[in-house]
N, C-alpha and C positions, 0 to 999 in steps of 0.2 A: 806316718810319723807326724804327719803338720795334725794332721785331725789328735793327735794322743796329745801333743802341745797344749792347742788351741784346750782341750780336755781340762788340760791338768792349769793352764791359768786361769780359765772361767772359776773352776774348783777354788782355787787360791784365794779369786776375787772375791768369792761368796763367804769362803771360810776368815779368810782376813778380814774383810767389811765392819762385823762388830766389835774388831778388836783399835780401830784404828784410833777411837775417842782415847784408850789410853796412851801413857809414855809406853810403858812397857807390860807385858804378859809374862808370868812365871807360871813356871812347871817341872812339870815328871817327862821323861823319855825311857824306852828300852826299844833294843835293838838286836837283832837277828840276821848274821851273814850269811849269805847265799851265792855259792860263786864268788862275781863279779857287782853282786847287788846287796842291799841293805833291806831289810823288811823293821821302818821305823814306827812306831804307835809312840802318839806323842799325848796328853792329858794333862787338861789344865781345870784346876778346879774352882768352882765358882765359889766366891766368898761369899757370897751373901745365903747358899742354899748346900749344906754338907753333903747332901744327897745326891747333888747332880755337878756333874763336870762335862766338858768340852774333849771328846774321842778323836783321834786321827789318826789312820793307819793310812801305807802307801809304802810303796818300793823305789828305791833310789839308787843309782848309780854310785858306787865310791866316791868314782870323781867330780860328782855333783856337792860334792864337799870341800871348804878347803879347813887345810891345817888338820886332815883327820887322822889317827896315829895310832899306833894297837901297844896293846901291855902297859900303859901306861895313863896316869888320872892327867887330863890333859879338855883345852877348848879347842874347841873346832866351830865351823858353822855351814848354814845353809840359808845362799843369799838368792833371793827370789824380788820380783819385781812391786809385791807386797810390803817388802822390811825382811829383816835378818834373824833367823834363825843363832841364837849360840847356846850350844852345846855343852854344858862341862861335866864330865864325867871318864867312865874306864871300858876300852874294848877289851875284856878275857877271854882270846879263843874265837867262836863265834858269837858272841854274844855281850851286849855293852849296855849298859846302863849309868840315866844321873838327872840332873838339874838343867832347865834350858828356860832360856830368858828371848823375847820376841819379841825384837823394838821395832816397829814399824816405819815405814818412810813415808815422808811427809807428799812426795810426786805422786805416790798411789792415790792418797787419800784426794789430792789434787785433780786425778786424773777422775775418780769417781764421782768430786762434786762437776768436772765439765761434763760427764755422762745423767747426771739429774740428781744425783743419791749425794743430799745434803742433810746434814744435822748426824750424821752417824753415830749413834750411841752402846752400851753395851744393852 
């Protein structure tokens, strides 16, 4: 369990890292329920190049969410040591789709420049 942590914030660090120069990240999400778990792909597209966007898939715990709510067009989010994940969109069933905005925190980016990794840009 520590080692799949340890995993999944290194993961976070790296994927976060080039986003941190902006206020915020927009994007696309959909989503696929399983059980107890969420299978989220999240994509954000680069503006300067039509062709290529930013992929993420991963599996989530419901309650690694909060404000998450089914049948209905609603925000929710996923708060991580990175910055905030929000969510706006509709769970139908098993399957949810919509708009997600990713504002980052300024302590991450803090924490990166005391670890060496200064000037972070996209």
């Amino acid at each position: 369990m520590k080692r799949a942590l340890l995993s999944l914030g290194i993961l976070l660090c790296f994927l976060a890292a080039p986003l941190i120069a902006q206020d915020t990240i927009e994007g696309k999400w959909k989503a696929k329920v399983k059980k107890d778990r969420i299978r989220l792909q999240m994509a954000i597209p680069d503006e300067e190049d039509f062709f290529n966007e930013w992929n993420y898939c991963a599996y989530y715990k419901k309650n690694d969410f909060t404000g998450l709510e089914w049948e209905k067009e609603h925000t929710f989010k996923l708060i991580r040591e990175a910055g905030t994940v929000s969510f706006q969109g509709k769970f139908s069933g098993n399957t949810g789709s919509g708009d997600l905005v990713f504002q980052p925190e300024k302590k991450f980016e803090n924490f990166l420049s005391s670890k060496g990794f200064e000037g972070i840009s996209v």
